[in-house]
C-alpha positions as CSV (number, residue, x, y, z in Angstrom):
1,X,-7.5,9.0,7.8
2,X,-9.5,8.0,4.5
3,X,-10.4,4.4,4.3
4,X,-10.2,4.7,0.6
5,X,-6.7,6.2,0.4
6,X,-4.8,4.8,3.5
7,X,-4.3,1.3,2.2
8,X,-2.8,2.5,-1.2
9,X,-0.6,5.0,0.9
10,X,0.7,2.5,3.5
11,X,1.9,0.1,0.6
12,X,3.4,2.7,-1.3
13,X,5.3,3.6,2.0
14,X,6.5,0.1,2.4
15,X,6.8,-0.4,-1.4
16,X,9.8,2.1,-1.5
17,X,11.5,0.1,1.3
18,X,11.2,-2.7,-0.2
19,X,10.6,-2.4,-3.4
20,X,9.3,-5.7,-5.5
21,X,10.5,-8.2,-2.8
22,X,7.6,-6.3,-1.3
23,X,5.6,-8.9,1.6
24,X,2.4,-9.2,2.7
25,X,3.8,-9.7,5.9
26,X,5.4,-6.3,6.2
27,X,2.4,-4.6,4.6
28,X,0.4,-6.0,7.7
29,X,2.9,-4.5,10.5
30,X,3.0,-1.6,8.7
31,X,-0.7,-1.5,9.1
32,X,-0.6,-1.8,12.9
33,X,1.8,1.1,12.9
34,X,-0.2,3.1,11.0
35,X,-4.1,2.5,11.2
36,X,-5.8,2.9,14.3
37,X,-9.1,2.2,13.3
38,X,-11.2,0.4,9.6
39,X,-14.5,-0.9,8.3
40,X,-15.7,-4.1,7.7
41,X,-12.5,-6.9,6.5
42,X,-9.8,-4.2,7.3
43,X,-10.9,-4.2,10.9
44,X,-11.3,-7.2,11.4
45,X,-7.8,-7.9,9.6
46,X,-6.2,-5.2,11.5
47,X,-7.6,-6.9,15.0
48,X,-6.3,-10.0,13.5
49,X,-3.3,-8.8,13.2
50,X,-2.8,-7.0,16.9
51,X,-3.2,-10.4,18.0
52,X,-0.8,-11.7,16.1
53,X,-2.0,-13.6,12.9
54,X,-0.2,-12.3,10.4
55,X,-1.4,-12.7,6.3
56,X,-3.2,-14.7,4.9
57,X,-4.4,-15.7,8.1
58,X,-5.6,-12.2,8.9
59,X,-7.7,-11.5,6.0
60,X,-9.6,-15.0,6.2
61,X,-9.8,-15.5,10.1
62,X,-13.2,-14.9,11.4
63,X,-13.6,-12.7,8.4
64,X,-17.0,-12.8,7.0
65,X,-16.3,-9.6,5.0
66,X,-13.5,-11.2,3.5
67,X,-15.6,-11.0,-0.1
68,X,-16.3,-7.6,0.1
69,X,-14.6,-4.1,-1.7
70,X,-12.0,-3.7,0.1
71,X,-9.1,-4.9,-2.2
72,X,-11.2,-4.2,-5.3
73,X,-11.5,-0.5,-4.1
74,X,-7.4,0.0,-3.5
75,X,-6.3,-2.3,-6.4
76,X,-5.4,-0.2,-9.2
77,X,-2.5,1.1,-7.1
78,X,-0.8,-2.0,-7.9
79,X,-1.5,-1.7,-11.7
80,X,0.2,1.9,-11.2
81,X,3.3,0.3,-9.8
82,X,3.5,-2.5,-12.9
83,X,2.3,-0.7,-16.2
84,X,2.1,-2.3,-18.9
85,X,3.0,-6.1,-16.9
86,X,-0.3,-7.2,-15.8
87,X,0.7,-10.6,-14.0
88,X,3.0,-8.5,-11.5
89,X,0.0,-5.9,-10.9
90,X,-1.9,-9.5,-10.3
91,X,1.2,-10.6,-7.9
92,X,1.4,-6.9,-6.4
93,X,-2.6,-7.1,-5.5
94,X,-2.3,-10.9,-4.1
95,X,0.5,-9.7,-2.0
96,X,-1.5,-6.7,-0.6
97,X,-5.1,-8.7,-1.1
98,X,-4.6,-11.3,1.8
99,X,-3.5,-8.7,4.5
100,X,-7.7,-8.3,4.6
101,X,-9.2,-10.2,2.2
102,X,-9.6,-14.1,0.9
103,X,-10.5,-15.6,-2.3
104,X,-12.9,-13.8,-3.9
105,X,-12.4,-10.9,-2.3
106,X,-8.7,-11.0,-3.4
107,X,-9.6,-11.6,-6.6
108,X,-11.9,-8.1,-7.0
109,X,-8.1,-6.7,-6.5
110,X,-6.4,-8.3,-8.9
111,X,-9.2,-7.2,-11.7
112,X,-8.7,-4.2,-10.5
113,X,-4.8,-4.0,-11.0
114,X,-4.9,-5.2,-13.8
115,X,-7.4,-2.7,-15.6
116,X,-5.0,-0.4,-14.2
117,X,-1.9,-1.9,-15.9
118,X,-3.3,-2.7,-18.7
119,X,-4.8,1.1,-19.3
120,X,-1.3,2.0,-20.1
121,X,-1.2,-0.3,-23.2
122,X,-4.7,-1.0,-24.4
123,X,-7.1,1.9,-25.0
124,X,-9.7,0.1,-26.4
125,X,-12.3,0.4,-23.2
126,X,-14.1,-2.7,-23.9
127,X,-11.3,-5.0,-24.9
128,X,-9.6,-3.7,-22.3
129,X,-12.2,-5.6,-19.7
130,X,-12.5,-8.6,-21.5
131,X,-8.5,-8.5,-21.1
132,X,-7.9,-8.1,-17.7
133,X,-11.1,-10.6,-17.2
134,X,-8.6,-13.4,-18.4
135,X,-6.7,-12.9,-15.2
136,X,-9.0,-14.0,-12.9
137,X,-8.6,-17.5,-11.9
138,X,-10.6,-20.3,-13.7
139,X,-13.7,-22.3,-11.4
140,X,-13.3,-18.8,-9.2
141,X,-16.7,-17.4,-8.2
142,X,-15.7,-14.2,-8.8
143,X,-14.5,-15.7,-12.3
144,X,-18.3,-17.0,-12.7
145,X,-20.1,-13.4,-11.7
146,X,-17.6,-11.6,-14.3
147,X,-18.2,-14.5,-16.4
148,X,-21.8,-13.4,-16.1
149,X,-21.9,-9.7,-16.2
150,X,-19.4,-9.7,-19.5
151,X,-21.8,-11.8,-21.4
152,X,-24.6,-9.9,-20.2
153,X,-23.2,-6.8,-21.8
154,X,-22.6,-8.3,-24.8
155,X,-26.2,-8.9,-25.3
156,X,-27.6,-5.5,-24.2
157,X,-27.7,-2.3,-25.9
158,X,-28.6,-0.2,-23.1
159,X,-26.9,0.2,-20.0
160,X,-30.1,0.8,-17.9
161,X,-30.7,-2.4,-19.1
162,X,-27.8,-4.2,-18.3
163,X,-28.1,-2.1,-14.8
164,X,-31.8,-3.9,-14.3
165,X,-30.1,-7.3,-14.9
166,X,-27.4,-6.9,-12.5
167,X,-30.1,-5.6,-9.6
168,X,-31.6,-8.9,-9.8
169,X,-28.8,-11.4,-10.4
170,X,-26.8,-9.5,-7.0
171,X,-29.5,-9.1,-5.1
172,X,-28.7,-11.0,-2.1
173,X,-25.2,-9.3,-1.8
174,X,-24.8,-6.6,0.4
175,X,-23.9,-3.1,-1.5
176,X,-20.4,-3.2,-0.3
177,X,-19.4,-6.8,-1.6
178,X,-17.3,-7.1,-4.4
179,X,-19.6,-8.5,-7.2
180,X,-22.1,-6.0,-7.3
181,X,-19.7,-3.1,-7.7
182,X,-17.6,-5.2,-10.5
183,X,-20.6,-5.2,-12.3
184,X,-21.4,-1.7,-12.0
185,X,-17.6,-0.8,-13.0
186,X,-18.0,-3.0,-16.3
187,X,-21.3,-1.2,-17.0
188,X,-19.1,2.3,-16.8
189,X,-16.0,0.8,-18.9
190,X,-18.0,-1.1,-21.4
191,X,-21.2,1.8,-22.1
192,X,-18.7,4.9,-21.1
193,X,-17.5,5.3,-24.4
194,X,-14.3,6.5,-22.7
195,X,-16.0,9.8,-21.4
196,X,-15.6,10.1,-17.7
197,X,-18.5,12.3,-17.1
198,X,-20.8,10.0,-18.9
199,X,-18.9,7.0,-17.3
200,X,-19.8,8.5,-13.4
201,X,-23.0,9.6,-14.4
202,X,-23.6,5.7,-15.1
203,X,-21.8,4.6,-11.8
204,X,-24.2,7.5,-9.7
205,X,-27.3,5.3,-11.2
206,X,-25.8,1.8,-10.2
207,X,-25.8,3.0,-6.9
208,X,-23.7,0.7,-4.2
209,X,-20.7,1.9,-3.4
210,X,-20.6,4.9,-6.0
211,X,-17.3,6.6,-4.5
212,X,-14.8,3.5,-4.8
213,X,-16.4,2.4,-8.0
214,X,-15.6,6.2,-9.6
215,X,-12.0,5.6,-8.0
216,X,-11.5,2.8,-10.0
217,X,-13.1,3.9,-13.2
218,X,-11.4,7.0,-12.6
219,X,-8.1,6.0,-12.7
220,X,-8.5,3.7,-15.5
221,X,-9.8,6.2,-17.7
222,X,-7.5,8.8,-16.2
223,X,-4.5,6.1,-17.1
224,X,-5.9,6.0,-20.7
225,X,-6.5,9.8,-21.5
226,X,-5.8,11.8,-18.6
227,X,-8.3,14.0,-16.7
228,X,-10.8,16.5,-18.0
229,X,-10.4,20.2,-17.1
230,X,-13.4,20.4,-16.4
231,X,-12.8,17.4,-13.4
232,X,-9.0,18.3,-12.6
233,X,-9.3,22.0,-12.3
234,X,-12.0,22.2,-9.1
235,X,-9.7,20.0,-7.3
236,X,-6.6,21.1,-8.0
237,X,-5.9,18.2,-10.2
């Protein structure tokens, strides 16, 4: 068990049953079959669920994580499984957002998916946020933060910066919570210059939750150019 792979795993297991008439609902049984134990919305979800509230009802019942990284952190799956067709890698995180998350929170997924989908058209890093930003539902919060951290990136030439402004803006959001992290995932896209060493190095001094933030950079960059030797080769690719 891996609380950042299990998710992506269980929908791909119910993905190839079902393929795209894929259902929240069946993503959340399968989750009772297959996950004895999570952190923060996914275990509170996953309780939910035992006792019978099935999605969306068991991302948002008595979920006060239901904001958090959770669906941001497994989205890009769903970009993976829609390349190049950003609004089903939108529908495909919706679907598999609301099994744990609400709102906002589902929303951190859908950016997520779709930086993944559109990675395998657009390899332009910068335009390539600013495009998937136009997914995110208008009058959102999470809409409003991104709204935010894009502009704040336009007008700063360093990333340390950028970094400094974000500390404060967040800083009554807990390390795990989806804004924060989206922030720190622009900072590696947009100042990267499509170098994943240089992008982590700039995720390792955001801080918060450095090893979903990596996976998500990761794979976007990965998506664009594939992985360096230098990465791949320690781990057997």
């Amino acid at each position: 068990m891996n609380d950042d792979v299990v998710y992506e795993l269980i929908l791909l297991d119910v993905f190839s049953e079902m393929g795209r008439k894929i259902s929240s609902k069946e993503i959340g049984l399968e989750w009772v079959k297959q996950l004895s134990f999570g952190w923060s919305a996914e275990w509170i979800a996953l309780q939910n669920l035992r006792n019978g509230f099935l999605p969306p009802k068991s991302g948002s019942l008595r979920n006060p994580f239901s904001d958090w990284i959770g669906v941001q952190m497994r989205g890009m799956v769903c970009g993976m499984l829609a390349p190049g067709w950003p609004m089903e890698a939108a529908r495909l995180a919706h679907v598999d957002g609301v099994v744990s998350h609400s709102a906002n929170g589902v929303y951190g997924g859908i950016f997520a998916a779709v930086l993944a989908s559109l990675a395998f058209v657009e390899d332009d890093h910068r335009q390539l946020v600013l495009s998937a930003a136009e997914y995110i539902p208008k009058g959102s919060e999470y809409k409003k933060c991104l709204d935010y951290v894009l502009k704040t990136v336009h007008q700063t030439d360093k990333p340390k910066d950028a970094l400094k402004l974000f500390d404060e803006y967040f800083k009554k959001y807990n390390w795990i919570h989806a804004y924060p992290n989206m922030a720190a995932d622009v900072v590696a896209l947009w100042y990267g210059e499509g170098d994943m060493t240089r992008s982590f190095s700039l995720l390792a001094k955001a801080g918060a939750d450095v090893d979903c933030n990596a996976g998500l950079v990761g794979n976007v960059l990965g998506i664009i150019s594939g992985v360096p030797e230098k990465w791949a080769e320690p781990i057997g690719d």
